[in-house]
C-alpha positions as CSV (number, residue, x, y, z in Angstrom):
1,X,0.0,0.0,0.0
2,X,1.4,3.1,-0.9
3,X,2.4,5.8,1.7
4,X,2.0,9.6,1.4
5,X,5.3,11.4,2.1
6,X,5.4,14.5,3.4
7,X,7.9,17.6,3.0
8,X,10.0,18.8,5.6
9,X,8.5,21.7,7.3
10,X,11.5,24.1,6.5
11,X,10.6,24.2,3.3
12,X,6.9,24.8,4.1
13,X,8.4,27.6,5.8
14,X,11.1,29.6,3.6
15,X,9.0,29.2,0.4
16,X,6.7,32.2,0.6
17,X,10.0,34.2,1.8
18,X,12.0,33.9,-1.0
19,X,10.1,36.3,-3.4
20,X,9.6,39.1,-0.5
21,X,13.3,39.1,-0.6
22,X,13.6,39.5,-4.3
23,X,11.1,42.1,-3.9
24,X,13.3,44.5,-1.2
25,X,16.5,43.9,-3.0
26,X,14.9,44.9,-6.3
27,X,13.5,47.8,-4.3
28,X,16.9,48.9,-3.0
29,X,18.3,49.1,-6.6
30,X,15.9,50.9,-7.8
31,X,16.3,53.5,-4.9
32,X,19.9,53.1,-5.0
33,X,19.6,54.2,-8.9
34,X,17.3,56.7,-8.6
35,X,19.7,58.3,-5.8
36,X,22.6,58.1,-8.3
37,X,20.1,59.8,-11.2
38,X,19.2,62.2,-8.7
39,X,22.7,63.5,-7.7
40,X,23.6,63.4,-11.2
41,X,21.0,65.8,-12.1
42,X,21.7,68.3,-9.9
43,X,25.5,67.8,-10.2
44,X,28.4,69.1,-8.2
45,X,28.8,72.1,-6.4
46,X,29.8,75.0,-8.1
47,X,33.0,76.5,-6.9
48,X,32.7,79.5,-5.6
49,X,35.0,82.6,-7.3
50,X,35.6,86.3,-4.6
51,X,33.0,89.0,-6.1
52,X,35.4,91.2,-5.7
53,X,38.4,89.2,-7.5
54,X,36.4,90.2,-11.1
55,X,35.2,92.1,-13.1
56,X,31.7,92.9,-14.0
57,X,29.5,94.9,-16.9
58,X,26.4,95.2,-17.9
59,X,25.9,95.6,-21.6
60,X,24.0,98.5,-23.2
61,X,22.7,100.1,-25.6
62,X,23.9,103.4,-27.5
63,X,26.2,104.7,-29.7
64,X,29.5,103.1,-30.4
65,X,32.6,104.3,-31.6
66,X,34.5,102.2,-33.6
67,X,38.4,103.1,-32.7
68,X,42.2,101.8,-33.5
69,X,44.8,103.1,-31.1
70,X,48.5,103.1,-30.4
71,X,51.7,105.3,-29.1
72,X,53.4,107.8,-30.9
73,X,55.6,110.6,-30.8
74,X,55.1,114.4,-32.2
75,X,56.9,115.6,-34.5
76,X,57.5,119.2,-36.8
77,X,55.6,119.2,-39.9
78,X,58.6,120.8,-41.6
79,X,62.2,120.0,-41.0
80,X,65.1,121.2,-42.7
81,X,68.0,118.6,-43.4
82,X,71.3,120.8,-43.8
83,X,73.9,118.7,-45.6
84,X,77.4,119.4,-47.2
85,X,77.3,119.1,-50.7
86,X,81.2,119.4,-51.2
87,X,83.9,118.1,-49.4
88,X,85.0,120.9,-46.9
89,X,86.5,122.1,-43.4
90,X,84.6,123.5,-40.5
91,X,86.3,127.0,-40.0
92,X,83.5,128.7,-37.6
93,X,80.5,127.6,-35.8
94,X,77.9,131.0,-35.3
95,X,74.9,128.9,-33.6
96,X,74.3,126.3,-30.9
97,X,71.4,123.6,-30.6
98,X,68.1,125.3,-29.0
99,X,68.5,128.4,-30.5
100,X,66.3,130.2,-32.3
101,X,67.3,130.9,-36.0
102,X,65.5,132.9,-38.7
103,X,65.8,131.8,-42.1
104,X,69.1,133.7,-43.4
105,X,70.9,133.0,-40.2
106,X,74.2,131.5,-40.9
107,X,74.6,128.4,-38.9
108,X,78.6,127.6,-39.5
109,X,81.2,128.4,-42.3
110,X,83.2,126.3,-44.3
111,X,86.2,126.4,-46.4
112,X,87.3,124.3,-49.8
113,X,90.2,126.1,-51.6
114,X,89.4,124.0,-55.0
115,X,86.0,125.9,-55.0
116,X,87.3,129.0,-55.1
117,X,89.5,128.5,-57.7
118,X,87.0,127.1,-60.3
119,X,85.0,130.1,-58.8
120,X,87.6,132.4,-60.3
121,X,88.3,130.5,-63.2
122,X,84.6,130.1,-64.5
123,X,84.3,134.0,-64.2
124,X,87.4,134.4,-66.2
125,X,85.8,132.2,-68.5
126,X,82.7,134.0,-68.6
127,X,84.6,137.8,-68.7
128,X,86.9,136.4,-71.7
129,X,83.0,135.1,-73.6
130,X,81.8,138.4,-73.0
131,X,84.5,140.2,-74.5
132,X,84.4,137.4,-77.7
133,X,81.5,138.7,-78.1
134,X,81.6,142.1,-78.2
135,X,84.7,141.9,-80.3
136,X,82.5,139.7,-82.8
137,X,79.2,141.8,-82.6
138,X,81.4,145.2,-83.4
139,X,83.1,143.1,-86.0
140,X,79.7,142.3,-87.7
141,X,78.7,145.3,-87.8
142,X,81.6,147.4,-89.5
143,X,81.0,144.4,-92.6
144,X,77.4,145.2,-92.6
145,X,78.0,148.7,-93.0
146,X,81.0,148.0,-95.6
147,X,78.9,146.2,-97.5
148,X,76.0,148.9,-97.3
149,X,78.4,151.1,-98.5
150,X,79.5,149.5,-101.8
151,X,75.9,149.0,-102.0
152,X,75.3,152.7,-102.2
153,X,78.1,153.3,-104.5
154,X,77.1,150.6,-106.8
155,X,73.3,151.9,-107.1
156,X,75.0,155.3,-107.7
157,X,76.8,153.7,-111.0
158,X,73.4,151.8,-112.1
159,X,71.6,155.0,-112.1
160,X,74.2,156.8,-114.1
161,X,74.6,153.8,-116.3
162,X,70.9,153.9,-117.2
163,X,71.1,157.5,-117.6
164,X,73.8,157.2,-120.1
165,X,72.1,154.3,-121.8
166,X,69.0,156.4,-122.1
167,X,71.0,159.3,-123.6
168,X,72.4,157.5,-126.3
169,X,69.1,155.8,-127.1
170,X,67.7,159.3,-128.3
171,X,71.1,160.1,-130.1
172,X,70.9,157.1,-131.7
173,X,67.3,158.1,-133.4
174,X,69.2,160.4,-134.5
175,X,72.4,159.2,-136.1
176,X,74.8,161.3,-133.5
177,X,75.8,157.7,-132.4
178,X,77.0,154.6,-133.2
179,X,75.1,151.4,-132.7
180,X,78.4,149.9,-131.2
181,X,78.5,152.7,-128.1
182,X,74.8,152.7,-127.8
183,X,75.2,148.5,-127.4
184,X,77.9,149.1,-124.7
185,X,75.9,151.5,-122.3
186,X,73.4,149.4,-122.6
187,X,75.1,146.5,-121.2
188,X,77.2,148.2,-118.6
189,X,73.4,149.9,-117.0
190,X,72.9,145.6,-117.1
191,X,76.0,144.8,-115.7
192,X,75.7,147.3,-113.0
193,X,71.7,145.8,-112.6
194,X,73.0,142.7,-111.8
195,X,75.7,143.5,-109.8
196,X,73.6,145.3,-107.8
197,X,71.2,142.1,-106.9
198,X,74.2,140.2,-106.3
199,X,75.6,142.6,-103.7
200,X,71.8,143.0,-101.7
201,X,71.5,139.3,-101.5
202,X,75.1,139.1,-100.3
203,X,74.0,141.5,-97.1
204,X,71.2,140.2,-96.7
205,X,73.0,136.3,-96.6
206,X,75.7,138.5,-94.3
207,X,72.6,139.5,-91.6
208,X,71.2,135.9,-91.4
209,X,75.2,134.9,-90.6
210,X,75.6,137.8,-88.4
211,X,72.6,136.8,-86.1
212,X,73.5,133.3,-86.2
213,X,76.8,133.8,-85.3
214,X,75.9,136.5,-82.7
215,X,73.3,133.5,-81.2
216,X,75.8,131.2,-80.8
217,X,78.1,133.2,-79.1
218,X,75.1,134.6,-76.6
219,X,74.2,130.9,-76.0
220,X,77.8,129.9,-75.0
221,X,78.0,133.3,-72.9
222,X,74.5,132.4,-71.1
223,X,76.0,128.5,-70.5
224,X,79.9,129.9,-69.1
225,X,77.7,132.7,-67.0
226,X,75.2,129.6,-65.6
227,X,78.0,127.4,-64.8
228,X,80.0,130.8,-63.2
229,X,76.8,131.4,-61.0
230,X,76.9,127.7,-59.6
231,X,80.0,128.1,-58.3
232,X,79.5,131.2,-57.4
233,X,77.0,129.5,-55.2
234,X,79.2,126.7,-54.2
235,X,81.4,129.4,-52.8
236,X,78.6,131.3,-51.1
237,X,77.3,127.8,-49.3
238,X,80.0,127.6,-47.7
239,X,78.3,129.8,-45.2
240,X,76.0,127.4,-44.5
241,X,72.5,129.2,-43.4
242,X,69.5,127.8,-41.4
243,X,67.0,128.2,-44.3
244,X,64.0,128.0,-42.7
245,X,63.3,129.8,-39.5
246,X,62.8,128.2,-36.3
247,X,64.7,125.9,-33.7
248,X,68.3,124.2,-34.5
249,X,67.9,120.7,-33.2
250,X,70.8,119.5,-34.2
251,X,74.7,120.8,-34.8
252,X,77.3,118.2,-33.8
253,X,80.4,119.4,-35.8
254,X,83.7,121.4,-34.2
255,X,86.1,123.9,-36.0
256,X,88.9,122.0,-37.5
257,X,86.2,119.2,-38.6
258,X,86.6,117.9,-42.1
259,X,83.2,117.1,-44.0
260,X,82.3,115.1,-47.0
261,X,79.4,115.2,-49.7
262,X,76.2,114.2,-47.9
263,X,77.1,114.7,-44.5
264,X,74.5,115.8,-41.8
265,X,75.3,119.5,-41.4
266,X,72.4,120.7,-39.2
267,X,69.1,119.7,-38.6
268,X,66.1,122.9,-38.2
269,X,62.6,122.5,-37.3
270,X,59.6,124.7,-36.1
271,X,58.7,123.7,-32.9
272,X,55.4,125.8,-33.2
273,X,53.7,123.3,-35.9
274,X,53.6,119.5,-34.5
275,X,52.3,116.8,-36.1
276,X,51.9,113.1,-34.4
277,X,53.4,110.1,-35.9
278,X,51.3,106.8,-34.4
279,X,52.2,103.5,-34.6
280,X,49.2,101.0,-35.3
281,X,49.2,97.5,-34.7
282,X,49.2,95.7,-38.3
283,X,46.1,93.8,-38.3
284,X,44.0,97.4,-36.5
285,X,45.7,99.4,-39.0
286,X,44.2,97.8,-41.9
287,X,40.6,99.7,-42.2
288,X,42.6,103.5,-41.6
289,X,43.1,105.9,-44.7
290,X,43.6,109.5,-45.3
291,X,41.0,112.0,-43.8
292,X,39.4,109.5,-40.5
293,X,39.1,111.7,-37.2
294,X,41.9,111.3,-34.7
295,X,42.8,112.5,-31.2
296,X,45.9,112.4,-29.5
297,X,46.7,112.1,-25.9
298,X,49.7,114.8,-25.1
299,X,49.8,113.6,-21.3
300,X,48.2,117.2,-20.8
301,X,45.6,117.4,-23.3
302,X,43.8,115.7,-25.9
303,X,43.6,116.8,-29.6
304,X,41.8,116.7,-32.0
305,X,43.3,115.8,-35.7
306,X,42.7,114.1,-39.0
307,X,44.7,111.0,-40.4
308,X,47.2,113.0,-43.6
309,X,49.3,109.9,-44.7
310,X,49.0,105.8,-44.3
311,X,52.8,104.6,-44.3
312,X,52.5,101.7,-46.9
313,X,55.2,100.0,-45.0
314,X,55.1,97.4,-42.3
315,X,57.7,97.9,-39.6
316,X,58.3,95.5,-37.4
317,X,54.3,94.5,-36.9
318,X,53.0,98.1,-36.6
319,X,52.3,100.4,-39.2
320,X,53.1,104.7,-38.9
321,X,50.2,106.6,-39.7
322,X,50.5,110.8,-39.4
323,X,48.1,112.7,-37.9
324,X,47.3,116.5,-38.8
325,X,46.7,118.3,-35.2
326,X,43.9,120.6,-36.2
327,X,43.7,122.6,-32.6
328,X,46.3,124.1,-30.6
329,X,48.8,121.6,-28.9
330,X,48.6,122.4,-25.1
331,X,52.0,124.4,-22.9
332,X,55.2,122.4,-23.0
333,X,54.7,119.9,-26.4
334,X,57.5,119.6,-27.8
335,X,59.3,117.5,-30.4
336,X,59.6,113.7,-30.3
337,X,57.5,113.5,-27.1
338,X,56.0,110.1,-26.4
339,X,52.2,110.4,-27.1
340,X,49.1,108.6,-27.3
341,X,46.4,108.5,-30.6
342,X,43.0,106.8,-31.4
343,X,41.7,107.0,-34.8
344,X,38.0,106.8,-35.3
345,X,37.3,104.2,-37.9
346,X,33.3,104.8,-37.6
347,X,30.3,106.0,-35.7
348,X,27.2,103.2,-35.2
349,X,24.3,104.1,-33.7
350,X,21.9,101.7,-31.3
351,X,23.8,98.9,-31.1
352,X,24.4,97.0,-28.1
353,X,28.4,97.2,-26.6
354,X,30.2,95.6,-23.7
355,X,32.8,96.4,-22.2
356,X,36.3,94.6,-24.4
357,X,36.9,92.0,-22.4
358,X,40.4,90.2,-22.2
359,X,41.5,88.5,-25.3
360,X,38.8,90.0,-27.3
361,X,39.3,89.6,-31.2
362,X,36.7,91.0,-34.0
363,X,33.7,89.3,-35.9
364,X,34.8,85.9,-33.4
365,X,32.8,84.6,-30.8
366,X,33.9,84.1,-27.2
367,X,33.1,81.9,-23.9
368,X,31.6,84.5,-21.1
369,X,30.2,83.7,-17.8
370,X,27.1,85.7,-17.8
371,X,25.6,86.7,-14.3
372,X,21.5,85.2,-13.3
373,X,19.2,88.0,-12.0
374,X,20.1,87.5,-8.9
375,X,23.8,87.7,-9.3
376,X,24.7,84.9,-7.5
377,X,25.7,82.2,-9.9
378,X,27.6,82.8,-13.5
379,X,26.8,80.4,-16.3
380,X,29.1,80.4,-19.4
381,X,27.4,81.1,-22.4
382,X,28.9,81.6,-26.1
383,X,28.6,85.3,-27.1
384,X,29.0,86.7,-30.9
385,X,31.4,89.5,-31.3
386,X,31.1,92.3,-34.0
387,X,33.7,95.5,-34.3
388,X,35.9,96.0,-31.5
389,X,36.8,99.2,-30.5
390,X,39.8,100.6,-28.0
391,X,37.5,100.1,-24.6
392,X,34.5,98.4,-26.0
393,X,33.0,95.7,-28.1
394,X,30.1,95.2,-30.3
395,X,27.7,92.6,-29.5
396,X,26.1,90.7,-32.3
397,X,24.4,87.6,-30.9
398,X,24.6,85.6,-27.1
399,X,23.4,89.0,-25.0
400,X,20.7,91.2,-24.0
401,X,20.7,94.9,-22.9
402,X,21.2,94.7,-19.0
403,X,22.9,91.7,-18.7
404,X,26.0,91.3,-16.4
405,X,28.6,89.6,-17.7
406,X,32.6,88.5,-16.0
407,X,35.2,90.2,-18.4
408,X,38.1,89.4,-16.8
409,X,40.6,86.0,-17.9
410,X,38.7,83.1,-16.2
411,X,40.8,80.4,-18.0
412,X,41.4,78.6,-14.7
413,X,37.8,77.7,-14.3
414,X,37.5,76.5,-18.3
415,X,36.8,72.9,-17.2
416,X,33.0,74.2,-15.4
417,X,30.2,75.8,-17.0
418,X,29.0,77.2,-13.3
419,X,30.0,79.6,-10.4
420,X,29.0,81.0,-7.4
421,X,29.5,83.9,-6.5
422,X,30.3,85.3,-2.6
């Protein structure tokens, strides 16, 4: 007879158990994930960065002034570059640096010997030319006037000739001559005729000569007495004059000092006109030209000019750019003082600025941490750059008017996109 077997009561017991358990671990996941999700979400703490470590602006609205700027130095509109032409010696020095000079104020003498000897000989030159001409011109004349003269004496002839001839036409109606004589007055009134029309055209070939010859003799007179007047004024520039009046800068030479061609004399400048001479960085210098507004910072004044010449020329990553000062340059400027200028490049109206913040470049965007409205917290946020200016920049896209944003270098905090502020 079968026997019914039953189980053990253990597993009577544990066998509701085991899915209760399944149930709380699968409960403790799930809050163990959720946790995790959770603290994900609302992420680390910020750091926190000193309010008053930064710098903050607020971007507006208005007009903004699209500017370049760089140092400079002033300089004199006009200088005058004195320089030897001819090798000579320094014999006196009349004028110091600093002084004031007019424009025929000798500055220094020189002496060349050779100079003033093909002085003297290029007037001797041009004394003997004068003379060779004189001589010629009387010469000239007295065969003009020989020549008028046998002129004269030969019409005197022709008219008696053809008186004659006449004469002995009317005897001849009348048989009182002979045909031979009349033939022979005849032909010497001819002769005479001729000789006549020979000797005219012979003075009047003897004029054209005459003022030919008399031309060529002027001309070489005019060339000896231009060549005599240059060294004339070789001689003379030896006294070396300011030639424009104003300040002597510069005079470096002692007596006894011997000077070749091209060597730096004197330098003269007026100290009353000033111009500024700015160097602009390459890449800011590329939008100036002639006739843009400009200002210059004299350390004692500002002033206003206009932009005269654009140097073509890079030098050494900066380009030299003149400015005209239109207004009166304030007490004590003075020659290559160090100065400041900003050219205007041009004027926009409501657009919305900020100020530049570091490592600001045009038309580029940049990462900024802008400020909530309560200013507590900073979140970075991409912002669109336009034109920049000297101080400011022009925002085109990632701001609105009133909003606060960090502008100074917060590369140590590149790796968060949150802070706190305290």
């Amino acid at each position: 007879m079968d026997v019914v077997r039953e189980k053990p009561r253990f597993f009577r017991s544990t066998l509701p158990a085991i899915p209760l358990r399944i149930a709380f671990v699968l409960a403790g996941l799930v809050g163990v994930i959720s946790s995790i999700w959770f603290l994900a979400r609302l992420g680390a703490a910020p750091p926190r960065v000193q309010r008053a470590s930064i710098w903050i602006e607020a971007a507006q609205r208005g007009t903004f002034l699209r500017e370049v700027s760089g140092p400079g130095t002033l300089v004199p509109e006009e200088i005058r570059w004195v320089v030897a032409r001819e090798t000579a010696r320094v014999e006196v020095v009349h004028v110091e640096p600093g002084e004031a000079v007019s424009v025929d104020t000798v500055l220094l003498e020189l002496s060349n010997p050779d100079l003033e000897l093909r002085s003297l000989e290029a007037e001797k030159e041009l004394k003997s030319a004068e003379a060779e001409l004189v001589d010629l011109g009387a010469a000239l004349e007295m065969d003009t006037l020989a020549q008028g003269a046998v002129i004269g004496q030969l019409e005197t002839e022709q008219r008696e000739a053809e008186r004659q001839a006449a004469a002995a036409t009317e005897l001849a109606k009348k048989d009182l001559i002979a045909e031979l004589e009349l033939r022979r007055r005849r032909e010497h009134a001819t002769e005479l005729k001729e000789r006549l029309r020979l000797e005219r055209e012979r003075k009047r070939v003897m004029l054209q000569s005459r003022e030919a010859r008399l031309d060529a003799t002027r001309e070489k007179v005019a060339q000896l007495r231009t060549f005599a007047e240059y060294r004339q004024r070789q001689v003379e520039e030896l006294r070396v004059a300011a030639g424009l009046g104003g300040v002597l800068q510069e005079l470096s030479l002692e007596v006894g000092q011997q000077v070749s061609p091209g060597t730096l004399l004197a330098k003269v400048s007026q100290p009353d006109k000033l111009k500024a001479e700015l160097r602009l960085p390459e890449i800011q210098a590329r939008e100036v030209r002639v006739g843009l507004s400009a200002s210059v910072d004299t350390r004692n004044g500002v002033v206003s000019g206009e932009v005269v010449r654009v140097d073509p020329a890079v030098r050494e990553g900066t380009v030299t750019v003149e400015v005209r000062i239109d207004e009166a340059l304030p007490e004590g400027a003075r020659s290559d003082q160090a100065v400041d200028g900003r050219v205007q490049l041009e004027r926009l109206d409501k657009v919305l600025t900020l100020a530049r913040p570091a490592q600001s470049r045009p038309d580029s965007a940049l990462q900024l941490f802008v400020l909530d409205a309560d200013g507590d917290y900073a979140e970075r946020r991409t912002v669109r750059l336009g034109g920049t200016s000297v101080t400011e920049v022009q925002i085109v896209e990632g701001l609105r008017e009133g909003e606060r944003v960090i502008l100074s270098d917060m590369s140590d905090w590149d790796s968060v996109e949150r802070i706190e502020l305290e």
